[in-house]
N, C-alpha and C positions, 0 to 999 in steps of 0.2 A: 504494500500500500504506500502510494506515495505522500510524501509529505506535505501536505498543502494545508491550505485556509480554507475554511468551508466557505465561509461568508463570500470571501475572491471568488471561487472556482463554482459556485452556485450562479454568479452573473458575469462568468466571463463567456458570455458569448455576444456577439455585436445586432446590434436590432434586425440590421438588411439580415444575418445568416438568419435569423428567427422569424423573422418573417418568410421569409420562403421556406420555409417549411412547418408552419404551425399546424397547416392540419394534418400534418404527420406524428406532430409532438401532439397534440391536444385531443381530447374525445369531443364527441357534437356537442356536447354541455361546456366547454371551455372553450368554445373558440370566440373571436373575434365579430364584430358586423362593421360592413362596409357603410351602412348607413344608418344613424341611429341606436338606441339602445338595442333593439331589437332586428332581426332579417338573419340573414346567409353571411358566410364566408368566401369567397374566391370561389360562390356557387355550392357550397354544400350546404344543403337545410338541413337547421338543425332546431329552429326554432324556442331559442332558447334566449333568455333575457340574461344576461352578462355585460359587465362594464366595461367601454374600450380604453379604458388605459390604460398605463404602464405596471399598475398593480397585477391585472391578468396575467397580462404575459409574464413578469417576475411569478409569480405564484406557479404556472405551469413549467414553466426553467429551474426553480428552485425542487419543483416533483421530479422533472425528471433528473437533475443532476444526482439528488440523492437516488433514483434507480441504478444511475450510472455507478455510483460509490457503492454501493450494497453488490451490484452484480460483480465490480473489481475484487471484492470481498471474497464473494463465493468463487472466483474464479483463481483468487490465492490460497485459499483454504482448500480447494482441489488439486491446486499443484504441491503446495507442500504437505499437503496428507491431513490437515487439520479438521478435526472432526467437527461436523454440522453444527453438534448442540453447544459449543461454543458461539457458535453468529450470534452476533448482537442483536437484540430482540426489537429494538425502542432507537429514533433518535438523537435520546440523551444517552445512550450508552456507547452512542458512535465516536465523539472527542476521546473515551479515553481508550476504549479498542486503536483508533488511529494509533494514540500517543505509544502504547505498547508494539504496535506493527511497524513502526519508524526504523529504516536502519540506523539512526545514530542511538536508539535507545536498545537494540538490538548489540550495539560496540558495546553501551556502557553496560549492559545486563554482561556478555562474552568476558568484558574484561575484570567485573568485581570478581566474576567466577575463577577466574586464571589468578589474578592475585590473592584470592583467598585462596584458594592450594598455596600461590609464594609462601605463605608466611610461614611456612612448615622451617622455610629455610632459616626462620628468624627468629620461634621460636623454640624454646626447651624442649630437648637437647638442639641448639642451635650452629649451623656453621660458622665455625668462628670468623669469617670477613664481615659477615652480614647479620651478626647475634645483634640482636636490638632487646632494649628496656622494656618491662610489659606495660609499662604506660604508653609508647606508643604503637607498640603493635594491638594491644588490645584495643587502644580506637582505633588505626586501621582497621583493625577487622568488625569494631561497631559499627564506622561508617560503611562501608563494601555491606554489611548487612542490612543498612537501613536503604540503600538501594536497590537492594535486592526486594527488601520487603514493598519498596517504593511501588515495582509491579506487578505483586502480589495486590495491594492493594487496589489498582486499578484492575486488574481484573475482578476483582469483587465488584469494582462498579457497572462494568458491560455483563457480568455473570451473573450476578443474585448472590446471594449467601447461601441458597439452595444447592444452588447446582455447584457453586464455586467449591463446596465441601465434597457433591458427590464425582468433581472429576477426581479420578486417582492421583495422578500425579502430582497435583497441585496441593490436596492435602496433605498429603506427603512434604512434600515443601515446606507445606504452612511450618508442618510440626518439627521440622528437620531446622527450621528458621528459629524458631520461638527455643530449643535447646540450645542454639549456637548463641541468640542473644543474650540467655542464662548466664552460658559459661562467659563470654567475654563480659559481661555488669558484674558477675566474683571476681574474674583476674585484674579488672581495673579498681574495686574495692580493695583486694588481697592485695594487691602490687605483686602476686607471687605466681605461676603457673600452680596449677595441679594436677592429679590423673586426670587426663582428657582425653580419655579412645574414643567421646564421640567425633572428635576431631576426625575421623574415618569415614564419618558420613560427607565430608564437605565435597568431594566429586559429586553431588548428587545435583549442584546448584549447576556444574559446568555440563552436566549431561542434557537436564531441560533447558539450556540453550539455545536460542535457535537457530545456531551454527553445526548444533550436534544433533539434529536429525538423523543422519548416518550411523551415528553411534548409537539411538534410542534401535534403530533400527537393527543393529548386530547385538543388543543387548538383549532386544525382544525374540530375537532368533535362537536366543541361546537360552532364554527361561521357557520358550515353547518346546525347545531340545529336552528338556530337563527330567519330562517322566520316562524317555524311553532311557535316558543316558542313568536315572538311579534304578529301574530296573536291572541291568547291562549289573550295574554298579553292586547290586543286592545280591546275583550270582558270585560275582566276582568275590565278595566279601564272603559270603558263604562257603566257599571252597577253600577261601584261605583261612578262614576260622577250623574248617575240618583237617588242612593240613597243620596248623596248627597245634590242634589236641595232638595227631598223631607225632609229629614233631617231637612235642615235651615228653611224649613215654619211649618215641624210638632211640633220643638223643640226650636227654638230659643228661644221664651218666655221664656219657663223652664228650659231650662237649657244651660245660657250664655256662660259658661266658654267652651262645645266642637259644638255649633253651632250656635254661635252668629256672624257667618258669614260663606261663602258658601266655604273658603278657611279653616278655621275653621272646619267643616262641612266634607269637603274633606279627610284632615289630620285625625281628630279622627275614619273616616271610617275606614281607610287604617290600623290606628294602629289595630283595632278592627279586622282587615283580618287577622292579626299577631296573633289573640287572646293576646294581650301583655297586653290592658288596659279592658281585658270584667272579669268581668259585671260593672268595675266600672264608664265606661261610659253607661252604660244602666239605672243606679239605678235612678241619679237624676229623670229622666224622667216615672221610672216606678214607683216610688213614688208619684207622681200626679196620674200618670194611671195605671192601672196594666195590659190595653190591648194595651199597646206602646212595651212589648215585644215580640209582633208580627212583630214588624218590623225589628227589630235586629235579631231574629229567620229566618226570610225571607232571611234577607243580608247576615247572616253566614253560611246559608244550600247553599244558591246561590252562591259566593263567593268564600269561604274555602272548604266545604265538596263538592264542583260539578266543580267548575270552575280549585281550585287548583289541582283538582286530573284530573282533565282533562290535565290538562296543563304535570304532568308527564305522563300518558297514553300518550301524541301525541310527547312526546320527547323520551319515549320507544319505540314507534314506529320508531319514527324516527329515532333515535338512532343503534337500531336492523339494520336497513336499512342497515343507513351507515356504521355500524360494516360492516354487509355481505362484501358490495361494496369495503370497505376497505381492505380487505381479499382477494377479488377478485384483485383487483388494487394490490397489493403487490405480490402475487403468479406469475399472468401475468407478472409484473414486472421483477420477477425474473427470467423468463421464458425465457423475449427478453434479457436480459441483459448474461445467460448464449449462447442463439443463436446468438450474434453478439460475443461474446469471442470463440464458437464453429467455425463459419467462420475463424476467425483470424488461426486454430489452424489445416485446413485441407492445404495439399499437394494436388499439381498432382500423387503423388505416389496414395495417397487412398483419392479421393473424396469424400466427403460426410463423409472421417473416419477421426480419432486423433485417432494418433500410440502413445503409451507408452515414445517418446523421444521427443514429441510436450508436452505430459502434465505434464512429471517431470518439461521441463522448464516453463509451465505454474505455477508449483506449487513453482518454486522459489522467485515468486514474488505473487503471490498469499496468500499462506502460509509461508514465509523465514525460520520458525523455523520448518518445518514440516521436521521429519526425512527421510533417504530414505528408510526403512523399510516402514514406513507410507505412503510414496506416492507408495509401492507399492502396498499394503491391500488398500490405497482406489481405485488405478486403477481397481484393480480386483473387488471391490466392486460395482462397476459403469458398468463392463463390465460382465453383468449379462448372455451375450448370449455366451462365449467365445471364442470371435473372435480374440480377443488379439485386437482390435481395438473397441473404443468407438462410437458408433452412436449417434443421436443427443439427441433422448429418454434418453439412458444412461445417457448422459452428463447431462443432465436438475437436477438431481439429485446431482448435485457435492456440493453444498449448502449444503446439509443433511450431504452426506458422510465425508466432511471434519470437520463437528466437533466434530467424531467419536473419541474416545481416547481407544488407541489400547494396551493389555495387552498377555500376554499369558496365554490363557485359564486354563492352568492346575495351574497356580500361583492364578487361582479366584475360581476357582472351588474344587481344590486338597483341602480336608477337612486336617489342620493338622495332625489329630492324625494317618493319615493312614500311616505315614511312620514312626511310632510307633514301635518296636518290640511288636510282638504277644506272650505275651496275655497281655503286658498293655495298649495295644488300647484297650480294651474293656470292661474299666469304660468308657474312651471318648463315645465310641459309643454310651452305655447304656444312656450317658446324653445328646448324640443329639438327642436320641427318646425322654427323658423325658421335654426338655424344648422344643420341638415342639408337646406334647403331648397337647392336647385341656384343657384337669384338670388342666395341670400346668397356665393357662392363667386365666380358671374361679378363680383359688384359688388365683392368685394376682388381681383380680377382686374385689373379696372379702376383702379381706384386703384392700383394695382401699376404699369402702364404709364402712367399720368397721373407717378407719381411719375419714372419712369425717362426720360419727356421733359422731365420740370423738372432732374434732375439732368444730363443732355445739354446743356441749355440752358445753365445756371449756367454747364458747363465752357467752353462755346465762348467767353459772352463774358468771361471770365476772360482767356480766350485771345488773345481781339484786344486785352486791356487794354495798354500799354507800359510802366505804372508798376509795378514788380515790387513794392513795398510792398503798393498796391491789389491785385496777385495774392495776395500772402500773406497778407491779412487776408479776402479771398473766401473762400479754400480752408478756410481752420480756422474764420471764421464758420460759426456754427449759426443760419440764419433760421426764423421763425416757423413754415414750411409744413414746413422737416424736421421740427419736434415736432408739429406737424398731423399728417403722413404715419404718423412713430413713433406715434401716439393712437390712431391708428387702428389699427395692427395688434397695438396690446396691447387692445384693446378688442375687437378680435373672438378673441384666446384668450382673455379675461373671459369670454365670453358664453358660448365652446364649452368650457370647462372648466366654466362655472354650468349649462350643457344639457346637457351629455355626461356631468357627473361626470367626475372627477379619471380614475377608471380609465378610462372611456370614452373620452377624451381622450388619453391616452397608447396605449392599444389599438393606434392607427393611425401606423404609420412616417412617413407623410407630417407629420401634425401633431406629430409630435416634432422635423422636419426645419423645420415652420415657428417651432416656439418655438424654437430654436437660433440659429436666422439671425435672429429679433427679439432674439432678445436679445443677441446679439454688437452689431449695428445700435447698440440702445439705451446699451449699456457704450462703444461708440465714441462716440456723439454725447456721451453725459454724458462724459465724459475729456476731451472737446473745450472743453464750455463749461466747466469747473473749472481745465483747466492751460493749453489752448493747445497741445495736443502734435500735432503736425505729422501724424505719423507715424498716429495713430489713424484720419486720413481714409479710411484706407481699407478700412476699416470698414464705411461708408458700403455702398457700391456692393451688400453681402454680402446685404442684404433682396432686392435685385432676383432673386435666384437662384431665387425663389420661381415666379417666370413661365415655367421651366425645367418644373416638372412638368403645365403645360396640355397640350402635344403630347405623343403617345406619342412619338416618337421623341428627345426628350427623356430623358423617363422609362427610355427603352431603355440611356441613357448612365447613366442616377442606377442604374440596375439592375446595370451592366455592375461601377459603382465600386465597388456592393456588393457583385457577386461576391469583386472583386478584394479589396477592403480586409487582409485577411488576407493574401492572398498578397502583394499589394504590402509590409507589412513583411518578411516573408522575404525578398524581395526586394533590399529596401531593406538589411539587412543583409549580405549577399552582396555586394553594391557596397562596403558600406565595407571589409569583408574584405577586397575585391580592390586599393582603396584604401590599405589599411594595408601590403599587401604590397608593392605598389611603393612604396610611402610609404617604405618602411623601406632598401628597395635605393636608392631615390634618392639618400635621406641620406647612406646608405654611399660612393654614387659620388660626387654633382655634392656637397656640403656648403659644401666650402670653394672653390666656382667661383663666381665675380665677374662678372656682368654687365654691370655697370655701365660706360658708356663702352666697350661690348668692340665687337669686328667692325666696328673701323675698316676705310676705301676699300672697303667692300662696300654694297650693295645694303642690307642688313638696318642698316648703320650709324644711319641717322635711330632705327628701332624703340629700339634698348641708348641712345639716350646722354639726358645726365642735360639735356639742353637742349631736348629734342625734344618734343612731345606725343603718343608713344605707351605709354612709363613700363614696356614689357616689362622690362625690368631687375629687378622687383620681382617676376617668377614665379622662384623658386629653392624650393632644399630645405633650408632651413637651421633647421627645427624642422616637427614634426607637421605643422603648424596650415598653415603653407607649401603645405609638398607636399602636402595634402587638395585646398586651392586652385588650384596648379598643373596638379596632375593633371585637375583638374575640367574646365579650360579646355583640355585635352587630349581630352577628351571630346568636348566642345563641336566640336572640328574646327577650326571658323574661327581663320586665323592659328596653327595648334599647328604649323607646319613654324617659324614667325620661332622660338620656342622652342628646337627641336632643332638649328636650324642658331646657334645662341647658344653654346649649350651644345655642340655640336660642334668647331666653330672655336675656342673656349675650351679644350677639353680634349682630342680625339682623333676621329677619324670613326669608330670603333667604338661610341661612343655613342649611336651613330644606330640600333643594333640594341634599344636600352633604349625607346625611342619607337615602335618601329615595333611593339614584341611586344605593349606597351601600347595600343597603336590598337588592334591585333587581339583584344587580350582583351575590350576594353572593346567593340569588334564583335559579340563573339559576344555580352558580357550583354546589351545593348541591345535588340539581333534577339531574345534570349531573352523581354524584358519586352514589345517589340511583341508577339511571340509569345501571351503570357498575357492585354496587353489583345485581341488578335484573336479569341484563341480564348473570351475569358470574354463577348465581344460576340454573334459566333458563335453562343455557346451559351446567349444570352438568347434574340437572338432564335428561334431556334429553339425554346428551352423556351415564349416566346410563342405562337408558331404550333399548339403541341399544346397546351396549357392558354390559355383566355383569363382565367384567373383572376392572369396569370404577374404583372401589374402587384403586386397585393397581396402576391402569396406571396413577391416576392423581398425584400418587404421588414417582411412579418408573422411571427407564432411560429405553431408548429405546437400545436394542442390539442388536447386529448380531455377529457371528461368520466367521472366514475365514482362510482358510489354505496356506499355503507356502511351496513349496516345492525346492529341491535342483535344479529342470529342470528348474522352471521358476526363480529362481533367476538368472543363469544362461542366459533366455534368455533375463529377462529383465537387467542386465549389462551382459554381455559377459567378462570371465575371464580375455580379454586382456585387458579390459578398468575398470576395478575394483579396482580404486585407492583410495579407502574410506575404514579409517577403522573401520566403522560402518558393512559397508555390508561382511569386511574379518571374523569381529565376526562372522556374522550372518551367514556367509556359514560354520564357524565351527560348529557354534549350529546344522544347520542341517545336517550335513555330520558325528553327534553324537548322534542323537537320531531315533530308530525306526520306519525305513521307510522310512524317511530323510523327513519328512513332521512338521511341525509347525502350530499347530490350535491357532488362535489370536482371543480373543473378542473385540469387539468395543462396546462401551457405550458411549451416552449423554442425557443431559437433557432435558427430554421429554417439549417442549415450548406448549404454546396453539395453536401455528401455527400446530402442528402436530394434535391436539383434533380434530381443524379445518376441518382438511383433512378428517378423518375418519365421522366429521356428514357431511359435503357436499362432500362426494367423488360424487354423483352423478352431482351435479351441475358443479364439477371440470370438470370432461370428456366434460360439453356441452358450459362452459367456453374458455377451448382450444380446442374445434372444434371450436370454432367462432372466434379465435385468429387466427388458423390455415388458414381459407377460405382468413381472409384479407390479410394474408401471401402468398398466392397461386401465385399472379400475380407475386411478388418480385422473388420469386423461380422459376418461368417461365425464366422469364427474366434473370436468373443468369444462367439458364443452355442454353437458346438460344446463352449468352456470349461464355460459356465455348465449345459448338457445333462449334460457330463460331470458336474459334481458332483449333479446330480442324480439321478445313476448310483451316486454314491458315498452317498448318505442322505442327502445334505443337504440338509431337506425346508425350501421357503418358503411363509410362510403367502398365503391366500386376497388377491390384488388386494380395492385399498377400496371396489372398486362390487359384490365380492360380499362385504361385511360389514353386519353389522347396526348401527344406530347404537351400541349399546352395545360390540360387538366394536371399533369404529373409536377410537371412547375409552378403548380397554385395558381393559374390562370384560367379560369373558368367563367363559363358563360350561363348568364341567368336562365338560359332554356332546358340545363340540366339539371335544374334546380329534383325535378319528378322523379326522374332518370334513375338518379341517384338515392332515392328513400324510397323507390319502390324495389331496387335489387339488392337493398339492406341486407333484409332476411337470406335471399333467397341463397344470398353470398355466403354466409353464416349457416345454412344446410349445408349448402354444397361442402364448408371448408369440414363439415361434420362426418358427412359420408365417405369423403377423400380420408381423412385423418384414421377415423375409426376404423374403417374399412378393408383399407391398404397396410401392409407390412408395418406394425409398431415401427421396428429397428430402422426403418427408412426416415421415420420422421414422428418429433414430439416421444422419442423413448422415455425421455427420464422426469415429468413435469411432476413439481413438489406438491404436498399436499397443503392443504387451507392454510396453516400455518403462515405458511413461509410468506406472509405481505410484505413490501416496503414500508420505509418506516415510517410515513407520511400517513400512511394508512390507518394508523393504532392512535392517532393523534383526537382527542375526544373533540377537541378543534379544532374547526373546519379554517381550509384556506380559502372558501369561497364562500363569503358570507348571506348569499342569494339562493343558498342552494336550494331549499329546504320550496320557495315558491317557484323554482323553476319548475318542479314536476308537475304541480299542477297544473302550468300552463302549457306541458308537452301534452297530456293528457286531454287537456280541450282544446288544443288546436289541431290535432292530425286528424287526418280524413276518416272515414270510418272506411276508404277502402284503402287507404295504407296501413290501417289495423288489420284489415283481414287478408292483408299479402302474406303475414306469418301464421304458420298454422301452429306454433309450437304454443306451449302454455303460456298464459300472462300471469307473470309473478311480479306484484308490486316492487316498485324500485328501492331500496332501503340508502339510509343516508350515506353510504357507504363504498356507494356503488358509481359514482357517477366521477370514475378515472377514467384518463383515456388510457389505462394499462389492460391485457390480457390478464387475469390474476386468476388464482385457482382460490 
């Protein structure tokens, strides 16, 4: 939603554009008279006594803009997934929905969130650069809360207190907010920290974000994962509880120190599931027996190799599921979310349509920055059947088309050289066949692998060198044949940015991926010969990646990453989350536990002491930065038992339940991220298999083309209301080149939501048929409404494809006056039997029920103060045979009714 002024953007439109088009903006009860208080419009009887001044027309601009803002609404809350029963009801609840939907208020909510984690860094146990006093970190973290609480409160205002309580997350908050504000009003009273593990809830402010959509999204994936994965989990534990028992009676005797009790017994299993401590808990025992590693063989083929790979099989499964489901839920989504902003956006003029001066002002608030050049390519983009009016089909699309970025074609296509004098275009030319020639590709192919055996070489004999100086001065030397190699491959993007052209050159994903990797390459080697920084070499190696996209099955991996990219940061944040929270419990526990030298006459002795070479001593929790690192190597597995049994023996053996819950969370994300690379692998190649075009598309834009000409700029502003001077440019451009026509590209970036489309297009179609059918009743009922008032007199003029041009520009003649209020009704059948009739999914799928009015609607007062003796006087003026042109029933008109909106 953009940021604007209601009061401005309610009357920024100029009189001429309003007048020419009022009877499109107003119903028969609002319009205008050419003469007098009473008569017609531009020819349309309506017969209705309304005042001609400036207050009408404001009053009806002021309706529609607020449809215009309420349909921008639904049409954001369907792209970013937000659910219905949040829409603001009322509006007064519309200022402070804006103010919460602002992105500058969107930074400040992002950033209290990200500094409230900082302060981990500042407070107790704190890093020493950055240890601060608790007087001022605790009001830092007062204030960061009382901003946070700032949109809490405002959503109580657009919510109710009703509902504000019954969304989940939001209570959550509440009460996640109201302990944080506890503890920080102690620590500023106290001047002291204290135990504060709620301090582990504060990701929870940077999750309802709403930058962290993604992450709500891979969180919610992995707590719907959660019944099959403790299922998985309840075997698993089950089997190790039974090896277990048997464990303590087969083993105890011999070997005390891993089952010399059944808790003992249990523990050393578990690590063993890790493979962290095998074979070195096998040996004591297989050194008395040598047929005791039969039972260890048993527990790690059942266990590890059967049970854990089950456990990911039924979270790929299940996983795949809910991806579908989730794909499904978001498309439908977006679906109703464009069909209640489509209701918002129809006239009595054209039922069932949205004229070109409903969607610019949709697109004011919609898009604010979207030019008018722009919102006219995408109308015509949408309006695929050229009716100069959008249908509901059309409309469904408006998601895609706007985030089209619109150029003119001959600026993307026009090859420089061609406007060359001839004949020095015709080296250019000679070199746009020679670097799209296939030879020219193999030979930098080759030099590719020429270069990756000289760099193999260098290293090995580096390798057998002894004199570690001579290694050091090999490694950061730059020889001759590296800036050979480097010449070479900035010499062929010379060539193919001089053939291709600039845009040409960029066009293609692959050659953006190869100027990336030279240039990183070439920044490493120059760093090299300037400082000597060690650390740059590796750098090096980064051009060879380039040999990666000859095989498809290469390519299938470069494809897979680009699925993934996106989700891998949601991802990636989701771990530190998980991170931060044990991070925090850590502190709380282990802080002031010493490892150094600890777990003396044990086994783990040599790991702790400060004499040994294995330096475990150094994983603790004793600021952020620590337990980040700790935990990491906890992850990792290898050796995370010497850790726990440190820390155990140090403090208590209940600490050991602090390690183990952490193994298991960090289990499930793990299997979750397998999960996403298998399934975004999966679902390459598969999209490979039905498309053989998948190589380019996974990693090109999606485009279309569309023309402009000088008729329809005209029609769509008409020269008297043409006070932009964007669009006086744009009629010069055309009314100067060739035909007076303008061909535009539109390009974006191809999402997986599109990949989507194409492998389930079949399932799409029977998705919204099933959408469609639950929608049938609501559409009944909307047009039984709309019969009814045509029952009641209230007559709509003739659809745009039976008017005359001059009719269509408000220019009407008194003799249509009949014309037109005698094919009211009949208009109004007809749109009843077409709609009803014909295929839902084609047209009017998803129309909302009663509820959903604008918000002008709800208002106990009226913006037309006449209204109330208008009906009486439609009632005894119509003819009694323009009464019986409708056959439908006469249902008195209620105060409520007399919009020129479609509403349900």
């Amino acid at each position: 939603m953009a940021d604007t002024n209601d009061g401005e953007n309610a009357t920024n439109f100029s009189r001429n554009n309003v007048s020419s088009t009022m009877n499109d903006l107003t119903s028969p009860l609002m319009n205008d008279t050419d003469v007098g208080e009473t008569g017609t419009m531009n020819g349309f009887p309506d017969g209705v006594s309304v005042s001609t001044d400036d207050a009408a027309d404001e009053s009806v601009r002021q309706r529609w803009q607020l449809n215009y803002q309420e349909a921008a609404i639904y049409l954001k809350e369907g792209e970013n997934n937000h659910n219905f029963s949040t829409h603001p009801k009322s509006q007064d609840a519309l200022p402070a929905y804006i103010l919460v939907h602002n992105v500058w208020f969107y930074m400040m909510d992002f950033t209290a969130a990200i500094l409230l984690l900082g302060l981990a860094l500042c407070e107790r146990p704190a890093v020493d650069l950055v240890k601060l006093p608790e007087l001022i970190h605790g009001s830092v973290e007062l204030f960061l809360l009382i901003i946070i609480a700032i949109g809490l409160g405002l959503k109580v205002r657009w919510l109710g207190v009703k509902k504000f309580f019954l969304h989940k997350r939001t209570a959550i908050k509440t009460a996640v907010l109201l302990i944080m504000f506890c503890e920080a009003i102690v620590v500023l009273a106290r001047q002291k920290s204290h135990f504060r593990i709620t301090r582990a809830l504060r990701p929870f402010f940077l999750i309802d974000c709403h930058y962290c959509g993604g992450v709500r999204r891979v969180l919610r994936q992995i707590f719907q994962s959660l019944l099959p994965i403790l299922d998985v989990m309840f075997l698993l534990f089950y089997f190790m509880i039974i090896f277990s028992i048997l464990g303590f009676f087969i083993f105890s005797s011999v070997d005390q120190e891993n089952f010399d009790s059944l808790l003992d017994s249990f523990v050393s299993l578990f690590i063993l599931m890790t493979t962290a401590n095998f074979p070195d808990v096998m040996m004591p025992a297989y050194a008395q027996s040598p047929w005791s590693f039969l039972f260890f063989v048993v527990f790690l083929i059942l266990e590890l190799y059967f049970l854990m790979n089950l456990l990911l099989a039924v979270v790929y499964d299940t996983f795949t599921g809910i991806e579908k489901k989730k794909f499904k839920a978001l498309h439908l989504h977006k679906r109703t979310g464009a069909s209640k902003a489509f209701k918002l956006l129809c006239s009595r003029r054209h039922p069932g349509k949205v004229s070109f001066t409903h969607f610019e002002g949709l697109m004011k608030y919609y898009r604010p920055r979207y030019s008018k050049r722009n919102v006219m390519l995408a109308f015509k983009s949408l309006n695929m059947a050229d009716t100069q009016l959008l249908s509901l089909c059309e409309f469904q699309d408006i998601y895609e088309v706007v985030q089209l970025k619109w150029k003119l074609k001959q600026d993307e296509n026009r090859l420089w050289f061609e406007e060359v004098m001839y004949p020095l275009n015709k080296p250019f030319e000679m070199l746009n066949r020679f670097v799209n020639w296939k030879g020219f590709n193999y030979a930098i192919y080759l030099v590719l692998f020429v270069n990756g055996v000289v760099f193999v070489y260098k290293t090995i004999v580096l390798s057998n060198t002894e004199d570690m100086s001579q290694i050091d001065k090999g490694i950061i030397a730059v020889d001759w044949y590296d800036w050979a190699f480097i010449g070479i491959y900035c010499g062929e993007i010379l060539l193919k940015i001089v053939g291709l052209g600039v845009s040409g050159y960029i066009s293609s994903g692959w050659n953006i991926f190869d100027f990336a990797v030279t240039v990183i390459a070439l920044l490493g080697m120059t760093i090299e010969s300037v400082s000597s920084a060690f650390y740059f070499v590796i750098l090096r190696p980064i051009r060879l990646l380039r040999l990666f996209k000859i095989k498809k099955r290469y390519r299938d991996v470069f494809g897979t990453f680009y699925v993934l990219l996106g989700r891998m940061l949601s991802v990636g944040i989701v771990i530190i989350v998980m991170y931060y929270f044990y991070a925090i419990i850590g502190m709380e526990l282990f802080t002031d536990v010493k490892l150094k030298n600890c777990c003396k006459n044990t086994t783990y002795e040599s790991f702790f002491s400060e004499d040994g070479r294995f330096f475990f001593y150094l994983n603790n929790f004793e600021n952020i930065l620590f337990s980040y690192v700790t935990l990491f190597e906890l992850t990792v597995v290898n050796n995370w038992h010497v850790i726990m049994f440190g820390i155990a023996h140090t403090t208590t053996e209940w600490s050991r339940i602090y390690f183990i819950l952490f193994y298991l969370s960090s289990l499930v994300v793990v299997t979750i991220i397998v999960t996403f690379i298998l399934e975004a692998f999966v679902f390459r190649m598969q999209y490979g298999q039905r498309n053989s075009q998948a190589d380019e598309e996974f990693v090109s834009s999606i485009t279309t083309e569309m023309t402009l000409s000088v008729q329809e700029l005209d029609r769509f502003h008409p020269p008297e209301s043409r006070n932009d001077v964007s669009l006086a440019v744009l009629h010069t451009m055309l009314r100067n080149v060739p035909g007076r026509v303008l061909t535009y590209r539109g390009s974006r970036k191809r999402t997986k939501a599109d990949l989507s489309k194409t492998m389930y297009a079949d399932e799409i179609k029977e998705w919204v048929r099933e959408q469609d059918q639950t929608q049938r009743q609501d559409l009944q009922q909307f047009l039984v409404r709309q019969l009814s008032r045509c029952g009641s007199f209230v007559l709509l003029p003739r659809p745009v494809d039976a008017l005359s041009p001059d009719e269509e520009t408000g220019h009407h003649s008194d003799s249509d006056e009949d014309n037109d209020s005698t094919t009211a009704c009949q208009q109004l059948q007809t749109f009843a039997e077409e709609y009803v009739t014909s295929p839902i999914d084609k047209e009017l799928e998803c129309w909302s029920s009663g509820m959903d009015r604008p918000y002008w609607e709800e208002k106990e007062d009226s913006l037309l103060p006449t209204r109330k003796s208008n009906f009486a006087w439609i009632k005894d003026n119509i003819s009694p045979d323009k009464k019986s042109s409708c056959q439908f029933r006469n249902v008195r008109i209620e105060d409520d009714d007399d919009d020129e909106l479609i509403k349900a």
